[in-house]
N, C-alpha and C positions, 0 to 999 in steps of 0.2 A: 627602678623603683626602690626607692628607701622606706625598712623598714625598722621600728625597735625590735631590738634584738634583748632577750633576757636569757640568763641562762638558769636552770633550775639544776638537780644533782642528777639526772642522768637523760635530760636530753635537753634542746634550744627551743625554747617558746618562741613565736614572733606575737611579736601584735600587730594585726593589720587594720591600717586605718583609713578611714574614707578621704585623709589627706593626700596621702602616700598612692593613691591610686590617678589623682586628678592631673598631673601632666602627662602621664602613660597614658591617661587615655585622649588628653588632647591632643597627642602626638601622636596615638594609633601605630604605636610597636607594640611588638610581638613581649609578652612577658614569659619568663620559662619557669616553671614552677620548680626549685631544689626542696630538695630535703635529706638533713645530716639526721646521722645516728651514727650513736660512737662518739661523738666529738670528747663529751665528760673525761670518756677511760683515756684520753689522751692529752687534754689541754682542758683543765677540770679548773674551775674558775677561781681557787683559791691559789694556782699555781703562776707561776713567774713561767717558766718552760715548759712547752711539750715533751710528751715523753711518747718513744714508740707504741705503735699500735694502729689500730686498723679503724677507717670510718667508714661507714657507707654511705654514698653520695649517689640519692636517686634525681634524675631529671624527670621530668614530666614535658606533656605534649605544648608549644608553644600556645598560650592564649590572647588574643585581641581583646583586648578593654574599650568595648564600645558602649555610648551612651552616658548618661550626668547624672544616673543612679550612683552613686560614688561610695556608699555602703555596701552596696549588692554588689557593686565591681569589689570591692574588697574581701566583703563574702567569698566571691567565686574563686578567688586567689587564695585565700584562705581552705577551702574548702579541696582545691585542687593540690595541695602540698599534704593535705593529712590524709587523700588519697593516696599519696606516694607510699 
């Protein structure tokens, strides 16, 4: 699933959209919710290179995107990563 990516100064926005959800769920794979923290103090969006340092990269429980609610599936994707 593609999503916009935005970065603000100290963590990664997505925006999830009812677009971005519509061949995941006609294709009924599994989506795995991540979520970064940290990325900023290491690859901070005015910079050309990273620099050391640490991120935390949480996984979440794999979700099925069923059904043509295509908002609500984005919701739930949405909602399951700021669980993380």
């Amino acid at each position: 699933m593609q999503m916009a990516i935005s970065r603000i100064t100290n963590s990664v926005s997505l925006i999830f959209s009812a677009a971005s959800v519509v061949s995941v769920s006609r294709l009924n794979v599994p989506v795995v919710p991540v979520r970064l923290e940290g990325l900023d103090r290491v690859l901070h969006h005015s910079w050309k290179m990273a620099r050391p340092g640490r991120v935390r990269v949480a996984f979440g429980a794999p979700i099925r995107l069923i059904g043509e609610d295509y908002e609500g599936l984005a919701r739930q994707v949405e909602e399951a990563v700021k669980a993380l």
